[in-house]
C-alpha positions as CSV (number, residue, x, y, z in Angstrom):
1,X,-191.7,237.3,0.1
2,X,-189.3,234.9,-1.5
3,X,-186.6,233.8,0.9
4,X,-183.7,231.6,-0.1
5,X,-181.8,229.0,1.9
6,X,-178.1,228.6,0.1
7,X,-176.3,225.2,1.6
8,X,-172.9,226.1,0.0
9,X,-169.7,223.6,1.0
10,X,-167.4,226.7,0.1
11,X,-167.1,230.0,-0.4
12,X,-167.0,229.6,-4.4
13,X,-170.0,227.6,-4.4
14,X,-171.5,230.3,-1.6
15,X,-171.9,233.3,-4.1
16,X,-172.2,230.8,-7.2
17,X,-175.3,229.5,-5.4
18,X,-176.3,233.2,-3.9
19,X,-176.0,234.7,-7.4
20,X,-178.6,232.2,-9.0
21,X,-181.1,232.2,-6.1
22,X,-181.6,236.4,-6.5
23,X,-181.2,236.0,-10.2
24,X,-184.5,233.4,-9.2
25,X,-185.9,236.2,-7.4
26,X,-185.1,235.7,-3.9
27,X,-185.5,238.7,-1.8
28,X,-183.7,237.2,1.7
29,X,-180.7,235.3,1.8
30,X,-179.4,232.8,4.5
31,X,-176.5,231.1,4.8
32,X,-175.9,228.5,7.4
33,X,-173.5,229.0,10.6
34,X,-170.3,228.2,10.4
35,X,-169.7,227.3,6.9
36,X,-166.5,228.3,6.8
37,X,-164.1,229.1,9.9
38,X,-163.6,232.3,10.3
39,X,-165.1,236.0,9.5
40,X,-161.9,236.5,7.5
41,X,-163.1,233.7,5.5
42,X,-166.7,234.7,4.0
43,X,-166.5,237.0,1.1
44,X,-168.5,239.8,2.2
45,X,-167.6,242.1,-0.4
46,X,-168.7,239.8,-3.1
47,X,-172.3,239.0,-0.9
48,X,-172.3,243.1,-0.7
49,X,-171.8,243.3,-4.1
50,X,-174.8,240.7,-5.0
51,X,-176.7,242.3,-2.2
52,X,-176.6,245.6,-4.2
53,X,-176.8,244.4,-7.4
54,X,-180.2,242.3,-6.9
55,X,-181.5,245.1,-4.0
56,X,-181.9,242.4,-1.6
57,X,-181.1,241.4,1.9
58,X,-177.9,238.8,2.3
59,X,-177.1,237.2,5.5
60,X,-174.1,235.5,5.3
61,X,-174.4,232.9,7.9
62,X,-173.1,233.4,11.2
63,X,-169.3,232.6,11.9
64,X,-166.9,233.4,14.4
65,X,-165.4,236.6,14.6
66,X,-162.4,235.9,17.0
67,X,-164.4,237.5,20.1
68,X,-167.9,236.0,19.1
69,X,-170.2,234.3,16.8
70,X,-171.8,237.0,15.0
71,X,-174.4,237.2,11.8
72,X,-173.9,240.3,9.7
73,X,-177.1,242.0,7.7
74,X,-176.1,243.4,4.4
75,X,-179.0,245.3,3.3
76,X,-179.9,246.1,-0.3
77,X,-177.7,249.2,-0.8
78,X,-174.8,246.5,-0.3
79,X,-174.1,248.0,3.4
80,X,-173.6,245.8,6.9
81,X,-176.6,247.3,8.4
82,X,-176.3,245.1,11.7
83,X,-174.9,242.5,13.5
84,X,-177.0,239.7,15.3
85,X,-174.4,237.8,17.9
86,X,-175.2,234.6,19.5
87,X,-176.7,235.0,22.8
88,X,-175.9,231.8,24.1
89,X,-173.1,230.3,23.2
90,X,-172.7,226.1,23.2
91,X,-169.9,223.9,25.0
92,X,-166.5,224.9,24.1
93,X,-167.1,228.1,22.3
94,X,-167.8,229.3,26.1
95,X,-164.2,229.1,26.6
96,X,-163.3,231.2,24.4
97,X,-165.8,233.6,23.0
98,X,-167.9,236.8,24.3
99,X,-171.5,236.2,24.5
100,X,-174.0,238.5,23.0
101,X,-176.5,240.6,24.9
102,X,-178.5,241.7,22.1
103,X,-179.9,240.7,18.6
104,X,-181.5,242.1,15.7
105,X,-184.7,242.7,13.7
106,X,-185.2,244.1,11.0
107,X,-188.5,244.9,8.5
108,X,-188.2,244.5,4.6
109,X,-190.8,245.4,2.3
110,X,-193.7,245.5,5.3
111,X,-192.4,242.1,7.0
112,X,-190.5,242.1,10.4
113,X,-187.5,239.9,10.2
114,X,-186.0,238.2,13.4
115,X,-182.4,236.4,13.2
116,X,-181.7,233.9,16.0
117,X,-178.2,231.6,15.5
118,X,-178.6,227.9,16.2
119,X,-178.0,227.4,20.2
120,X,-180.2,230.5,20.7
121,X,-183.3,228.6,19.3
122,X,-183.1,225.9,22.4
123,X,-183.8,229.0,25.0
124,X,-187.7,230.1,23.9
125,X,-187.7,233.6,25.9
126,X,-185.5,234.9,22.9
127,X,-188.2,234.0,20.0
128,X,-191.4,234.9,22.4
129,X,-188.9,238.6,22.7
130,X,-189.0,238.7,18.6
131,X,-192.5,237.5,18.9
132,X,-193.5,240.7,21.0
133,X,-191.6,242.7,19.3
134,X,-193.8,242.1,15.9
135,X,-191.6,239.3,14.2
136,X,-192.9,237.2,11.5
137,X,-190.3,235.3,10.2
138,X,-187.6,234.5,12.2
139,X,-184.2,233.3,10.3
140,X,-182.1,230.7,12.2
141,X,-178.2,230.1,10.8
142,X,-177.3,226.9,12.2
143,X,-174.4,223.9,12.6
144,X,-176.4,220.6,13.9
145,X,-174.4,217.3,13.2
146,X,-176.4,214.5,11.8
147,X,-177.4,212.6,15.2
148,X,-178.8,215.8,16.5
149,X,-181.2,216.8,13.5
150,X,-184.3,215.5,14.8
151,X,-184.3,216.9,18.4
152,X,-182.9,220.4,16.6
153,X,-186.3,220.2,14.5
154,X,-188.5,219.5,17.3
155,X,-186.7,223.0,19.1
156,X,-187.3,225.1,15.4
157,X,-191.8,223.1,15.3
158,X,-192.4,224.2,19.0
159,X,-190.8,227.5,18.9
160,X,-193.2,227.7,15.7
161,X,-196.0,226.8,17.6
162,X,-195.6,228.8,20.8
163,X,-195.2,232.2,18.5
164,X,-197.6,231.3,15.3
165,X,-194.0,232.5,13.3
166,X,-192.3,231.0,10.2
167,X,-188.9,229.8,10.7
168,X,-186.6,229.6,8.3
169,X,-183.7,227.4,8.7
170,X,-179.8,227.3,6.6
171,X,-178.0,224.3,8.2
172,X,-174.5,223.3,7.5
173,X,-173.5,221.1,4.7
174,X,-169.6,219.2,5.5
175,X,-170.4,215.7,5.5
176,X,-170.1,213.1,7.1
177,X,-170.8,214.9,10.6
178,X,-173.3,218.3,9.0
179,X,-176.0,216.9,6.8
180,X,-177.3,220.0,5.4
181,X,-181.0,218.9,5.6
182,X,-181.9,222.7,5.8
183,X,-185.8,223.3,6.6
184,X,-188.3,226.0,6.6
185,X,-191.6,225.8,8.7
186,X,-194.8,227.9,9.2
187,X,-197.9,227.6,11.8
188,X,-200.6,226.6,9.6
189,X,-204.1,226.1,11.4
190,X,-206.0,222.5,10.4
191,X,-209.1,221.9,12.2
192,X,-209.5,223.2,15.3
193,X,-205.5,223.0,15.9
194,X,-202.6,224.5,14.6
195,X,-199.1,222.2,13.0
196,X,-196.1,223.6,12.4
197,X,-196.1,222.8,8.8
198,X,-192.9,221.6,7.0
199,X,-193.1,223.6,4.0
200,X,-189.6,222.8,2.2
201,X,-186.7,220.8,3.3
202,X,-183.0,220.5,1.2
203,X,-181.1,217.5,1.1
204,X,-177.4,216.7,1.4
205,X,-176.2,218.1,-1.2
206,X,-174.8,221.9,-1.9
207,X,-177.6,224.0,-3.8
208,X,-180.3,226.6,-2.7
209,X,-184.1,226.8,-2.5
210,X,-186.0,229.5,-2.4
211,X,-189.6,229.3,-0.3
212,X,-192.4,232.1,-0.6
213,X,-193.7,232.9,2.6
214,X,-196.8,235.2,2.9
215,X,-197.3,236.0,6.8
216,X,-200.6,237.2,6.1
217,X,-201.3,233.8,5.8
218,X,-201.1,233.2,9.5
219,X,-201.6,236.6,11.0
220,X,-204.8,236.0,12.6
221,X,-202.7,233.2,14.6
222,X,-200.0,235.8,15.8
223,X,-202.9,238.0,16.7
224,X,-205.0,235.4,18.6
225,X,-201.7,233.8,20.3
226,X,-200.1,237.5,21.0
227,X,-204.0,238.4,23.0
228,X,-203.3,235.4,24.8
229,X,-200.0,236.1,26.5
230,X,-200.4,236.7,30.0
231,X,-197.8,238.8,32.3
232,X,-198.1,236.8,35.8
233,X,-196.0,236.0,38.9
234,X,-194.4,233.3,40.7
235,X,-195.7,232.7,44.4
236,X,-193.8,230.7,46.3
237,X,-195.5,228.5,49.2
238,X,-193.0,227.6,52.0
C-alpha cells in the first residue's frame, strides 16, 4: 500500500501537496501534528473533498481541539470516520487539555492501520495494545523540535523492533525550532537479527513522499514476535 507523508508549512501548501501525492497514487495520507494551531484551522472540507475524490484515507494531522489533541480519519467516502486523541499529553498541554482514554484502528484494503500522536509513542504499552490487536502499520503525527530528533527516532526504531511493525512518521515543518525530517521505518530481518530499517526520510523543506509498504513482507516477524509474548506476574520478595 502506498502511504504518503505531506510536510506542509500551511494550510495552502497542505491540500496543494495532498492533491499531488493521491494524484501520485497515494492511498494513506498523514499530516504532521500541530501544523497549524487550531482545529478551526485545518481545512477539513477541502481534505474530505480530496479524500473522496481519490477514494483514499486522509489524516489531517493531529491538532488541538480546544479540549484535546485529537487526529480525525476521513475515510474514502470523504466522511470523519473516527477520532484518535492523544493519550498522553506532554508538559503544558496537561494544564489545559483532556486526555484521551482511547485510540483508533482501522483496516484498508486488508491492512490494519494503528494511529498513535507523538508523546504517545514514548509509553510502549500503547503500540504492543495495537500490536495485539493485529496492527501493521502504525501512523505517528508528530511536533519534535530539532534538538530532540534523534532520541524521538530511537522511541519510533525500538517501538519497531519490539512489535515487528512499520511506522510511519509526518513531523512538523516551522523552522528554526521543527525540522521536518519526517521518517518511515520497517523491521526488516538481516542475518540472524532484525533492524528497524530506515526506509525514507524528508528533509527540511515543505513537499510530500509517498513510501510503498507491503506488511507481508515482515509478517512472519509479527507472527514469530506475537507467539513470543508472554502474560506473567510480578512477585514481590519482602
Amino acid at each position: 500500500m502506498k502511504f504518503a507523508i505531506v510536510q506542509p508549512t500551511n494550510t495552502f501548501t497542505a491540500i496543494q501537496l495532498t492533491d499531488e501525492a493521491l494524484k501520485a497514487g497515494a492511498e494513506v495520507i498523514l499530516l504532521p501534528e500541530k501544523w497549524v494551531r487550531h482545529l478551526d484551522e485545518v481545512p477539513l472540507t477541502d481534505f474530505q473533498r480530496l479524500a473522496k475524490k481519490y477514494t483514499s484515507y486522509v489524516i489531517p494531522g493531529a491538532v488541538e481541539d480546544g479540549v484535546s489533541v485529537i487526529s480525525p480519519v476521513i475515510d474514502p467516502n470523504g466522511e470523519v470516520k473516527g477520532i484518535a486523541k492523544k493519550i498522553h499529553l506532554f508538559e503544558e498541554e496537561k494544564n489545559r487539555l483532556f486526555p484521551g482514554s482511547s485510540t483508533v484502528i482501522f483496516t484498508y484494503r486488508g491492512i490494519k492501520i494503528g494511529i498513535a500522536i507523538c508523546y504517545d509513542v514514548d509509553f510502549p504499552e500503547v503500540i504492543r495494545q495495537m500490536f495485539a490487536k493485529g496492527v501493521e502499520v502504525v501512523l505517528v503525527p508528530s511536533k519534535i523540535p530539532q534538538d530532540g530528533i534523534e532520541l524521538w527516532r530511537e522511541y519510533l526504531r525500538v517501538r519497531v523492533l519490539e512489535n515487528r511493525i512499520a511506522i510511519v512518521n509526518a513531523n512538523t515543518l516551522q523552522l528554526p525550532e521543527y525540522p521536518g525530517m519526517s521518517v518511515v521505518y520497517i523491521p526488516m530481518k538481516k542475518g540472524r537479527y532484525v533492524y528497524a530499517e530506515k526506509v525514507a526520510e524528508m528533509s527540511s523543506s515543505e513537499n510530500y513522499l509517498i513510501i510503498d509498504i507491503n506488511p507481508l513482507h515482515y509478517m512472519d516477524l509479527r507472527v514469530s514476535r506475537l507467539k513470543e509474548y508472554s502474560n506473567f506476574e510480578i512477585n514481590e520478595i519482602s
